[in-house]
N, C-alpha and C positions, 0 to 999 in steps of 0.2 A: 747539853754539854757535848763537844766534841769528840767522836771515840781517839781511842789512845792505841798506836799500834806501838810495835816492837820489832826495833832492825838488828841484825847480828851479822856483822861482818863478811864472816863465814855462812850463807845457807847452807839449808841441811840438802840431801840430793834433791834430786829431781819430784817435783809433784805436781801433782795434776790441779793442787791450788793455784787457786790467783798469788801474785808476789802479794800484794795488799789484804789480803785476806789470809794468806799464811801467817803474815806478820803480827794479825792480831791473837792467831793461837799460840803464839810465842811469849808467852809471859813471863820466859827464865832468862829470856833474854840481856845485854847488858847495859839498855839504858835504852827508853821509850823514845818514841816518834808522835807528836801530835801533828795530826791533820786539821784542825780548822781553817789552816791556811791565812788568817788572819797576817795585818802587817804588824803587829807588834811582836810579832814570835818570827820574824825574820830574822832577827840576829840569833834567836837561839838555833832557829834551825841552821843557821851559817854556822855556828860555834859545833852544833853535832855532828856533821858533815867533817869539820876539819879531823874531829876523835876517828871518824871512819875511816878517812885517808891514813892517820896517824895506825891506826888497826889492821891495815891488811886491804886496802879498798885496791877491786881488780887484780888480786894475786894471781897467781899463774894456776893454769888447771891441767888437770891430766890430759884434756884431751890435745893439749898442746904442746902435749912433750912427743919426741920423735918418735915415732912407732917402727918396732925391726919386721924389716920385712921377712914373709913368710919365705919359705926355701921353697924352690922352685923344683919342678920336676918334668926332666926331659927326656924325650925317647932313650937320642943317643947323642953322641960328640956332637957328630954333624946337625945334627936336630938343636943344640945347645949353641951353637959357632952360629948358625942362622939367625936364630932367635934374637942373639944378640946382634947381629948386622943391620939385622931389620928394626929395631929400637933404635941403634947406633945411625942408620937413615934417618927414619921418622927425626931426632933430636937435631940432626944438621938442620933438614928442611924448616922447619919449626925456628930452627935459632938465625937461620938465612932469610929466612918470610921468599926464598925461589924454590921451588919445587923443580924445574925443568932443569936446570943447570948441575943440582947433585944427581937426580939420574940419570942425567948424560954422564956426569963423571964418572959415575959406576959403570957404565956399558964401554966407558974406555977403559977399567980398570980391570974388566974384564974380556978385555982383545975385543972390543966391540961387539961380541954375544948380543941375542937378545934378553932382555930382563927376562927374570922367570915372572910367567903371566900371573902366580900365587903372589908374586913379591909385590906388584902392581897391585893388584887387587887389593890386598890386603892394606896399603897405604890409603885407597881411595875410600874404601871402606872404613877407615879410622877416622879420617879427614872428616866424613860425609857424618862419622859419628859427633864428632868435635865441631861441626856446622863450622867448620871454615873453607867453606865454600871456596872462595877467593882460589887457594889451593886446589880446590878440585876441580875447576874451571880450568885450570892454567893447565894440571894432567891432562885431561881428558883431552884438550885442544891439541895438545903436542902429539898424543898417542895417533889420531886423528891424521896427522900427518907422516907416521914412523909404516913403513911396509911391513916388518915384522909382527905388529898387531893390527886384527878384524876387527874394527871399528862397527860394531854390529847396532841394534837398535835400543836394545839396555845400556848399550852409552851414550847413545844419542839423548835418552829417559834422563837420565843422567845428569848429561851436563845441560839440558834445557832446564831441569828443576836448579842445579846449581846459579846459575843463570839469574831464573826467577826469583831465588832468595836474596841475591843481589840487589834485584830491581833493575839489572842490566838489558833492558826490554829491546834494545837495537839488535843485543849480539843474542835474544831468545826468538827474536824473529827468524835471523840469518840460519838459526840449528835447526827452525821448524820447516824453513825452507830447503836445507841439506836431505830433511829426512821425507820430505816428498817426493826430492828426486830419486832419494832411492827406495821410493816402494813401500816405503813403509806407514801403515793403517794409522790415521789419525786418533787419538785414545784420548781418552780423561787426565791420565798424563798429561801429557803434550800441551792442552787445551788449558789444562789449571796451572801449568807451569807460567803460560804466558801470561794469563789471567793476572798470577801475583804478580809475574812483572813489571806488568803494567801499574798495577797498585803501590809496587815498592819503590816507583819509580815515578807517580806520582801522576798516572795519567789513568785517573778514575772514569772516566766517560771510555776507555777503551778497555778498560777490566771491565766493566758493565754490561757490552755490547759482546763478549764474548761470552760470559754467564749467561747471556739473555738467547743466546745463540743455541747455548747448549740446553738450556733449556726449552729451548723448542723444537731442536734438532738432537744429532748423535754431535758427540758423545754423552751419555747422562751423565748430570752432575753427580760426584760421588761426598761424602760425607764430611772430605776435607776440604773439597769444592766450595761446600757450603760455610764452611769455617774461615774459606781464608776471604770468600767475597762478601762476608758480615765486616769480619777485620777491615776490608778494603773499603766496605760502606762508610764505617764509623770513623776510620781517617783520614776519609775524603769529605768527614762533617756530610754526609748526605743519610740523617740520619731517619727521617720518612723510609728511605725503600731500604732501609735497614730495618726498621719496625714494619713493612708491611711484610718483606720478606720470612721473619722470625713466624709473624701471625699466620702465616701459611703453611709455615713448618709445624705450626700449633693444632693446625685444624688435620685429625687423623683423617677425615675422608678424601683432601687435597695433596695430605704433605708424602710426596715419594719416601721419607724415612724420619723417625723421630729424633729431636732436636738432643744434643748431647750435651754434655756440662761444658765443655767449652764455648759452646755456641750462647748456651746461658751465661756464663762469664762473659763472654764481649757483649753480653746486652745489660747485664750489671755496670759493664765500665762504660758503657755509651750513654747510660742512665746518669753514672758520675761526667762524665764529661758534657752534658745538656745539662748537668745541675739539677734534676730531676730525684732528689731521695727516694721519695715515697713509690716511683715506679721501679726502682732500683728493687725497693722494699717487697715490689707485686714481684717482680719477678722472683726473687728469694723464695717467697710464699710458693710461688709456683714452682719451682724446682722439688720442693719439699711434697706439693700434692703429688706432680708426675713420678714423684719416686727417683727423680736423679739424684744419685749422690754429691753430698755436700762435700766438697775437700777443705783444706787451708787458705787455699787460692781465692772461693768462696767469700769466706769471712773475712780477707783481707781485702776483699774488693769492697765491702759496704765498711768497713773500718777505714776505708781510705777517706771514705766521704765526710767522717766525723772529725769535728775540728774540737767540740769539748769533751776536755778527757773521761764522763766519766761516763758519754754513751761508747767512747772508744770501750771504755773497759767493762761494759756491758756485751758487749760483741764480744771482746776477747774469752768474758768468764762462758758466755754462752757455747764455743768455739771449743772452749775446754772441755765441758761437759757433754758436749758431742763424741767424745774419747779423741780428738782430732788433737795432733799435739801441734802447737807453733812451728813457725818457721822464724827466717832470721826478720822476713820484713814482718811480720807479726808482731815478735818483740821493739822493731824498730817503730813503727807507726804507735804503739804504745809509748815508749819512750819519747816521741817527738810529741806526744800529746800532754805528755804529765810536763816535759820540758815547755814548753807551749804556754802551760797554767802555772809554771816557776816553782812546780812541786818536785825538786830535786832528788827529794829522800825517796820517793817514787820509782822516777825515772833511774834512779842507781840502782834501786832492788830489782826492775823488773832485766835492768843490765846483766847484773849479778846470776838471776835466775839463766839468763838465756846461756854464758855462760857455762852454771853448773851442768844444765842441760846439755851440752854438751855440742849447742850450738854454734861456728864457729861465728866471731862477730865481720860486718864488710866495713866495708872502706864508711858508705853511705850510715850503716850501723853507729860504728865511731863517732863520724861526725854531728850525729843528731846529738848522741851525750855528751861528745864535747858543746856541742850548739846549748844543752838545757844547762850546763853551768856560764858558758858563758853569757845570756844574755842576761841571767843576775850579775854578774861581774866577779865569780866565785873562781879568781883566779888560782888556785892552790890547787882545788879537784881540778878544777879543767888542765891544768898542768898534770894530774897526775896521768889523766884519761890521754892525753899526747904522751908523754913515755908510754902508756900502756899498748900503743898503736902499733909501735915497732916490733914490740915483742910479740904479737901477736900476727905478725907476719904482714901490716898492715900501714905501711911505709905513709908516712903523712903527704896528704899534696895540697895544691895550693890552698884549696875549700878548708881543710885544716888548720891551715896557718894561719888563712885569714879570721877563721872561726877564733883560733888561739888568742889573736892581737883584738877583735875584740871583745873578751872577755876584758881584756887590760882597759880597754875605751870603756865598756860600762863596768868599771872597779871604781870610780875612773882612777885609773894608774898612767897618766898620757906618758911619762919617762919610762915608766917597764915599755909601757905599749912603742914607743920609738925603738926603745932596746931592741924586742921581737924585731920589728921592722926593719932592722938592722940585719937579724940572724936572718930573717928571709931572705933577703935579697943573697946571703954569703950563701948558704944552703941551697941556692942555683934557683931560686924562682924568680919568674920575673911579675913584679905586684900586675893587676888588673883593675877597673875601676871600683871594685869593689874593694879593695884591699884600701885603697886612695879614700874611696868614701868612709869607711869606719873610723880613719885618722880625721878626716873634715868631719865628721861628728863628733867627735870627741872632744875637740877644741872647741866646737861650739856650741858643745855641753856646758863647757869652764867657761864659757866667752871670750876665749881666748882669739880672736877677730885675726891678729899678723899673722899667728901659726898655721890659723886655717887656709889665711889665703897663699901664705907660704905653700903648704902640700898642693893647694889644688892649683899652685902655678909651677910647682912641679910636677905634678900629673900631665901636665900640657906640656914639658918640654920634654916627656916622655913618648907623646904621641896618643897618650890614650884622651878620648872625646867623653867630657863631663855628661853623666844622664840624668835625668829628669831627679832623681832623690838627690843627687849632690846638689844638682842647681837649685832644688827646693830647700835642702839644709841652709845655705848660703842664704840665700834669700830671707828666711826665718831669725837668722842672726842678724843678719846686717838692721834689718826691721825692729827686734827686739832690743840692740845695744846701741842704734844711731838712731834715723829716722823712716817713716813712710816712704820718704824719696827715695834714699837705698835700696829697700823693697822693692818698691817698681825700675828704678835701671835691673837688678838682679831678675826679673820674671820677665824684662822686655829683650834682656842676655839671653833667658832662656831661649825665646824666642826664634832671636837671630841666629842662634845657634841650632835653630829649625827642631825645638826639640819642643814639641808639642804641651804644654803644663797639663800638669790630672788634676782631678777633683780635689787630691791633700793640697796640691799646690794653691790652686784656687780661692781653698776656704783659710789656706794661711795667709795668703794678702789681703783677703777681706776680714778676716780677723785684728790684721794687723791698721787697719782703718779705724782713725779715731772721732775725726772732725766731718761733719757732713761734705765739704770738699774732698775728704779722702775718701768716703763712702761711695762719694759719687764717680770718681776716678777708677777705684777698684771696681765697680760693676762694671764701668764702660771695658776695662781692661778684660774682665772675664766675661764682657759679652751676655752676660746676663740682667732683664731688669728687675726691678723689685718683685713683680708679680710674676716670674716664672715659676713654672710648676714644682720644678727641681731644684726650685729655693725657698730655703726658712728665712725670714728675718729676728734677728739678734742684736738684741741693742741697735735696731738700726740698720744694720750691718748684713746683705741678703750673703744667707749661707747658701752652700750647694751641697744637698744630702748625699752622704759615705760615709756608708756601712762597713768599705774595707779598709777605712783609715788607719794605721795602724805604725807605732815607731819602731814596732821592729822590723826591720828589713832585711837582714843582715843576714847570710845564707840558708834557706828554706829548705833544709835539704826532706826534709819528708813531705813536701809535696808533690815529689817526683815518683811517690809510690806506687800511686794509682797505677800510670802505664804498666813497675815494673810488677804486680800485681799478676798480670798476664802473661801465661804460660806462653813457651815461644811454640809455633805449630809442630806439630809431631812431624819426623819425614814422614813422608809418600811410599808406601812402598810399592816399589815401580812395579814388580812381577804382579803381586796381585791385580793393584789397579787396571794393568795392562791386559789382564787375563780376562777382567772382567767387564772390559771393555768390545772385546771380541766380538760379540753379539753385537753387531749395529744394525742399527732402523735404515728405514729408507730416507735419503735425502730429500730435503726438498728446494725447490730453485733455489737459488742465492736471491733474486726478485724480492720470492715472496716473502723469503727468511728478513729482509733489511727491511720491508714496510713493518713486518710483525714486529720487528726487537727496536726498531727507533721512532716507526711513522713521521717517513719524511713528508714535514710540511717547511720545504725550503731547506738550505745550507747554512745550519748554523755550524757555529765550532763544534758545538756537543756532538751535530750528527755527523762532521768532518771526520772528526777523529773516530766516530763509532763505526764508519763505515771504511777508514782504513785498519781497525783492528780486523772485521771480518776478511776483507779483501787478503790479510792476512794470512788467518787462517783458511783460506782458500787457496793458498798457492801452492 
């Protein structure tokens, strides 16, 4: 027999139980929740779901009410008059997205003075904390230029790393060039700054060659060195000298310093990204022997990889019991999991929990729970979960609205869902083809064949270009309510419209094959013959194996986890790095340096580019 939990509206605070597991010690609770998940208790669980909405579903929490700010405490006036000037800048610059034009106007408002060098400071230093770069690039270039301030070498550090987080690698070369002409020592800095920009900037073969550089020359790489040329490996898919690199770090008699938990995270999430669990899994294992600690980041990174909810929630309870408390993507990857398997009651508790906890929820948050009602078509919650968005500080965008409309598509409600589609477009969005495709499925859910084609020929005089799931919807209908010929003008449309068919496409015109002439037509079409490898025969009819077939399509939004999974790198800090950089080795030729780091055998593009990175940093 199924066990029997207990949902209450109201959780009690915060605990360190699982939501599903609290709920079964709840027996005073005020009306049960069965899990077998079976279909015939679909309507009840629809029917208990409404009483929760009807109860208080998603009320407001403390932690969402305004908090008064604490009383401040200042030298004197003038200490108080500052303080606020300097906030009162900062909120211009920030509300202007220019930096350089409200500092000018303060140097005219002050009879042309120079800024005080604290005030300055203190703004880059803010910026540099709030990683908007963008801004501290744009300072430091003007300063650069003003007579009144020493453009010294800590700002050169500076704005070559601002640079680098960019990925702005033209204008990281041009500052490493400035700071040769004036004298100033080549560092670890300097060298990792270009490094990332090469990587963020998408030019892997010349982050490569400059790692490769410093690793056989000065400056040594230092610790973040190693973190950001792992990150650079694994997003340049060059994932071999990504794993040989790691194994070197592994081996204490080779590796210059031991491998940190970030460095273990980006080889969890290169593990998820190769599709690779079970090495995801060693690595885990391994973290755990060396003794690095296990964070939230950790367990969110192998959770990310889990698509059935209930090894997500084996990680999760595990993650718990490590005293490790959730984050927001924590509860979200959980949610997107139980919404995923259409266990509703689930996915609201563990909402509810994150919540109480005192978690505030994101945009992405949202959307997954609006996502687990809607692709039941549980248009009431998921109506409640949208009002719940704004009040939570959490302004709906278009992911939302289209999540919202189709909730209506699978009710199916296709007049509410016009309705929506209505309020959309008035509430200033403009639809995308996703928004276009939920309404063409929905209609040819009903078979409703004019309506469809109606939207999807308004979708084209909107300008947006039909994709591979609309033209497959389309095609599915026309085949199911006309005939086989249908089908093939609609996948030979797809075509023409150079929009390549997948495997669902595929196996729905060969499904759609009834008569040995149709059988025979649809293979020639998918270019498959009876004996390929990566075809089943059915009735006749040669299928092509997919395992990601799948009818919901309709915005994914936790599969976007994984990346954000990963911490963004720590800054640099320039003084030390720079200090400890001091100590350099002997050079050795640039000759022998470029046979060591590329072995040219000939001019390919990899060693083109490898060898104008170094030429680089040699200027």
């Amino acid at each position: 027999m199924a066990p029997t939990l207990y949902f209450k509206p109201y959780i009690s605070p915060p605990s360190t139980t699982p939501p599903h597991h609290r709920q079964q010690q709840q027996k005073t609770a005020a009306f049960p929740v069965n899990l077998n998940g079976n279909s015939s208790d679909y309507s009840s669980r629809r029917r208990r779901l409404e009483v929760v909405v009807a109860r208080g579903m998603l009320s407001p929490r403390k932690f969402l009410q305004r908090r008064r700010r604490k009383d401040e405490v200042f030298k004197d006036a003038d200490d108080e008059a500052e303080q606020k000037n300097w906030r009162e800048l900062m909120q211009v610059i920030e509300e202007t997205g220019c930096a350089v034009s409200v500092l000018k106007s303060r140097r005219i408002d002050n009879n042309k003075q120079p800024l005080p060098k604290h005030l300055v400071v203190g703004t880059l230093v803010r910026f540099k904390q709030l990683k908007k770069w963008h801004l501290v690039s744009e300072i430091l270039e003007w300063l650069r230029t003003q007579h009144w301030w020493v453009f010294n070498e800590m700002d050169s550090l500076m704005l070559i790393t601002a640079y680098g987080k960019q990925g702005n690698f033209n204008a990281a070369e041009k500052v490493l060039s400035y700071m040769n002409k004036m004298g100033f020592v080549p560092n670890v800095v300097s060298h990792t700054a270009l490094m990332e920009a090469y990587g963020r900037g998408g030019r892997y073969n010349n982050a490569e060659a400059i790692f490769r550089r410093m690793q056989f020359s000065e400056p040594e790489p230092s610790a973040v060195t190693y973190q950001i040329i792992l990150k650079i490996f694994v997003e340049g898919n060059k994932f071999k000298e990504a794993e040989e690199l790691f194994e070197t770090l592994l081996d204490e008699e080779k590796s210059p310093l031991k491998p940190d938990q970030k460095m273990f995270h980006m080889m969890i999430y290169m593990q998820r990204k190769a599709g690779s669990y079970e090495k995801a899994r060693k690595v885990f294992a391994l973290m755990t022997e060396r003794g690095v600690p296990l964070s939230t980041v950790t367990y969110n990174s192998l959770m990310s990889f889990e698509t059935n909810y209930k090894e997500v929630s084996k990680i999760y309870d595990q993650m718990q019991r490590s005293g490790l408390k959730p984050d927001v993507i924590s509860y979200a990857l959980l949610i997107n999991a139980y919404g995923k398997a259409r266990r509703e009651d689930e996915a609201l508790a563990v909402f509810e929990e994150m919540l109480d906890a005192g978690v505030r929820p994101t945009h992405k948050a949202y959307n997954i729970l609006l996502d687990a009602f809607a692709i039941s078509g549980m248009v009431e919650q998921a109506r409640t979960v949208f009002k719940s968005m704004r009040r939570d500080r959490c302004t709906p965008d278009l992911c939302s609205y289209t999540t919202m409309l189709s909730a209506y598509v699978n009710a199916p409600d296709m007049e509410g869902a016009e309705k929506f589609f209505i309020r959309l477009k008035r509430d200033g969005f403009e639809p995308n083809v996703v928004t276009y495709g939920a309404l063409i499925k929905g209609y040819a859910k009903i078979n409703n064949l004019e309506k469809m084609m109606e939207k999807y020929e308004e979708m084209q005089l909107s300008g947006i270009k039909a994709n591979q799931t609309i033209f497959t919807t389309i095609m599915d209908a026309y085949g199911k309510n006309q005939d086989f010929g249908s089908a093939v003008i609609w996948y030979k449309e797809m075509e023409r419209h150079r929009v390549s068919p997948d495997r669902k496409a595929n196996n729905i015109l060969l499904s759609l094959a009834k008569t040995a002439d149709e059988q025979k037509e649809a293979n020639q079409l998918v270019g498959h013959s009876d004996d390929c490898d990566d075809v089943h025969s059915v009735n006749g009819v040669s299928m092509l194996v997919d395992d990601d077939d799948d009818d919901d399509e309709d915005n994914d939004e936790g599969d976007d986890y994984g990346e954000d999974n990963n911490e963004d790198d720590d800054d640099m800090d320039e003084q030390d790095e720079y200090n400890a950089a001091g100590d350099t080795r002997e050079r050795i030729s640039y000759s022998e340096e470029q046979e060591a780091v590329i072995g040219l055998n000939g001019y390919t593009q990899q060693n083109r580019e490898s060898l104008h990175a170094l030429q680089v940093i040699h200027l």
